[in-house]
N, C-alpha and C positions, 0 to 999 in steps of 0.2 A: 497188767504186769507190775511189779516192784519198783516204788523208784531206784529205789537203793538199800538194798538189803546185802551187806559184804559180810565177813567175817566168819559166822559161823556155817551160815549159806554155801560159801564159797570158798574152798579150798585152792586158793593159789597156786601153789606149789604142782597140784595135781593138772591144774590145765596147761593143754599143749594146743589149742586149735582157737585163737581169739576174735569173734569176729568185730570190727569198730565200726556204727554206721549212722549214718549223719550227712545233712545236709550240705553245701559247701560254706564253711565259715565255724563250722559246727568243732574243732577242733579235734577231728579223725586223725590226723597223722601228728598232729603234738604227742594226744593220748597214746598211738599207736608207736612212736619211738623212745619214750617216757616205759612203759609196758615192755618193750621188748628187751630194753636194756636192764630192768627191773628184774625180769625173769629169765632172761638169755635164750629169750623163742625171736629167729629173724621175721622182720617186716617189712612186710609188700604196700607199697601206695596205689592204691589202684588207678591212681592220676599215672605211671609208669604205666599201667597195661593198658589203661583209655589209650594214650597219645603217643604216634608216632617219634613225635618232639613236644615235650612237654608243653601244654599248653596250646597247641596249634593246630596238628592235623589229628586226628580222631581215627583210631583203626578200625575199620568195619568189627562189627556187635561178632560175628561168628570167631574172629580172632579172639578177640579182648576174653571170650566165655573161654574157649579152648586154652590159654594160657591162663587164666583162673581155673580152672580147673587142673589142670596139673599142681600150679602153687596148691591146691585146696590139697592132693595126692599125700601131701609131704607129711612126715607124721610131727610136725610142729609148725606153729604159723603163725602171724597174727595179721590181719588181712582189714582193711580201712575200706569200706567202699559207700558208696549213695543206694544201695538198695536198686539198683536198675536191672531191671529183669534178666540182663547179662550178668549181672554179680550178685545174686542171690543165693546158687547151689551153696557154696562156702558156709551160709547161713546153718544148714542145715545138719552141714560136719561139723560145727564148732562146738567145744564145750561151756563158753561162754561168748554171749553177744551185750556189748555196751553199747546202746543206745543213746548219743549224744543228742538234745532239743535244746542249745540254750534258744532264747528270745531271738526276735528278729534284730532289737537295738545291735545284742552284742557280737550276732554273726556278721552283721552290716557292718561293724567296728573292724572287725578280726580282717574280713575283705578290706578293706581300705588300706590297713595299715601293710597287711602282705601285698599287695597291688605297691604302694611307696616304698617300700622295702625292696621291693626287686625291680622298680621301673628303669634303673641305671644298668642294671646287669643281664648281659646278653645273652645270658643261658636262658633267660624269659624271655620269650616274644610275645610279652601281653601289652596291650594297648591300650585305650580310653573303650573301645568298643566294648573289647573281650571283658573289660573292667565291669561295664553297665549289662552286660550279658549276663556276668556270673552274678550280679546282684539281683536282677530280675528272678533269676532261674532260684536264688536261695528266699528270694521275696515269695514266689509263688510257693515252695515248698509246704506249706501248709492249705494255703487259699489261692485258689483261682479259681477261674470256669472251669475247668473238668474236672476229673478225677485227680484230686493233685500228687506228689512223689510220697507224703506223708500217708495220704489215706490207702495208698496200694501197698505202702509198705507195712502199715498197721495190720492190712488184709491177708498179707504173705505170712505175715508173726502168724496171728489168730487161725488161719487156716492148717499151718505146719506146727501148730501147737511148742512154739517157742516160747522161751519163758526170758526175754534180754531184763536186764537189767538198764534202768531210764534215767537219766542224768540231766537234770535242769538246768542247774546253776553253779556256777562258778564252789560254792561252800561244798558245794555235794558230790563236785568233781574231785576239789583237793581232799576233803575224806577218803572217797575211795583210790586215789593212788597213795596215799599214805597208808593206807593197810598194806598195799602191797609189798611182801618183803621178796 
């Protein structure tokens, strides 16, 4: 796939189904209310249709699909998810998928600083646990023992002949929301 190929590629204005997908730390929902506002299509976090209570209880996978899939219905969208086998159909409706990888340094930064950002306010119940949780889970995202989140998602692209567009690094992010008018 492309790292980043916008402009003549990509006709902005013509897309209405955006999918953003990325690890956690990966900046999905920065990119994804950045983008919505930019082009007036509403967005869905999919940390809303994971969690009960934000951050906490976890809605069984047959919920979480079944409301993903309705948002997917709408005929505009722009939808943030981890590529987990419950959030993938969406992938398949979009007319564009941005594919967030920065590095591990700077998803590990990004985590930190929204973990200290929200540790004082009660609409987060996240902890020191949930804290070492989510870092673990975005440390593995590339490497671990098994099959890790990156390589089944790379599997999901390649098998359904997706064509996302890949976004490294911080220069190559703000290029492409700067095209966006």
């Amino acid at each position: 796939p492309p790292e980043l190929i916008i402009g003549k590629r990509w006709k902005m204005k013509n897309l209405k189904r955006i999918f953003i997908l990325g690890t956690s730390g990966s900046g999905k929902t920065f990119v994804g209310k950045i983008l919505s506002r930019k082009l007036n299509i509403p967005f869905y976090d999919s940390d809303d249709v994971m969690f009960i209570k934000k951050f906490t209880k976890t809605r069984p996978k047959e919920k979480r699909k079944l409301m993903l899939s309705k948002i997917a219905k709408k005929s505009k969208w722009i939808i943030d998810g981890r590529s987990s086998d419950w959030s993938r159909d969406p992938m398949k409706k979009s007319d564009l998928i941005v594919w967030l990888q920065p590095n591990i340094f700077i998803r590990s930064y990004r985590i930190l600083k929204r973990y200290y950002s929200r540790k004082d306010n009660s609409k987060y119940q996240e902890d020191l646990k949930s804290l070492f949780k989510l870092l673990r889970y975005s440390w593995s995202y590339k490497w671990n023992g098994r099959e890790s989140g990156f390589i089944k998602t790379k599997k999901f692209i390649e098998e359904n002949k997706l064509n996302p567009v890949i976004i490294k690094s911080n220069n190559k992010l703000n290029k492409f929301l700067k095209e966006i008018k």
